[in-house]
N, C-alpha and C positions, 0 to 999 in steps of 0.2 A: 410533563407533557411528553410521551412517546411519538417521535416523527417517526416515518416510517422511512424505510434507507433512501429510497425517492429523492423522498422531502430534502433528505441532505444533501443528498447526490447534487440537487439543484440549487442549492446555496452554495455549495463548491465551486460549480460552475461559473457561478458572479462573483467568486471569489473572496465568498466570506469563509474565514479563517478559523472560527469556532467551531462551524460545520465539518471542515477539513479534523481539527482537531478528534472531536466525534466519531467522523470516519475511522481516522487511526484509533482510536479505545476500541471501536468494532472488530477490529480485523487483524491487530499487532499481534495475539497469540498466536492464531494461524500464521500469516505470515510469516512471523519471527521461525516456526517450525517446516514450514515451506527450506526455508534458507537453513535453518539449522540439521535437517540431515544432508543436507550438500556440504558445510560446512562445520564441523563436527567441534569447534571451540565456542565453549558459549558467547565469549564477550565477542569474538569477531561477528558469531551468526548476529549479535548484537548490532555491531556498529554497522553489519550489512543491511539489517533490516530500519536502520535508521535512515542510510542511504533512497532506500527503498521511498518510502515515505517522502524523503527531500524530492526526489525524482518526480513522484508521482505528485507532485503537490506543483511543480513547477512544469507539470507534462498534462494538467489536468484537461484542458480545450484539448485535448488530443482522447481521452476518452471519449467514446461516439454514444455507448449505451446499449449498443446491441446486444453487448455479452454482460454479465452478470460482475460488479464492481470487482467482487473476489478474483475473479478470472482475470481482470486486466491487472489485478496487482499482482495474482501468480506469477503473471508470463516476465512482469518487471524484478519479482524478487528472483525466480529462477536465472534469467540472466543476470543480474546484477551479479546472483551467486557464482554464476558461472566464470564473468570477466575476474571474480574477487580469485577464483581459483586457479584463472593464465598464467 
């Protein structure tokens, strides 16, 4: 069964865990490359982008949906990347 991102977006939202899972297989490459030329070690850009995901998973009621899922985890993984570089 293919949900469409929606679908999942809104199982997140009630906080089912599987759907969050989901999300991150959708989006970890990106991501992960988001962080990874700000942070130019793989296993760090690694553990940033895992950060990322813990964040975003415990920040999720804070996603509104006006902007496109990706975009709200960019702006998460670029800063993350950024505080990992202080």
């Amino acid at each position: 069964s293919h949900r469409s991102e929606a679908d999942i977006v809104d199982s997140c939202r009630s906080g089912d865990r599987s759907a969050f899972n989901q999300l991150v297989r959708l989006h970890q490459e990106r991501v992960y490359w988001v962080v990874r030329r700000m942070i130019h070690d793989h296993d760090d850009a690694l553990d940033v982008t895992q950060e990322v995901f813990i964040k975003a998973y415990d920040k999720f009621d804070s996603f509104r949906g006006d902007a496109q899922i990706f975009t709200w985890l960019y702006r998460i993984a670029a800063n993350n990347a950024k505080n990992y570089l202080a």
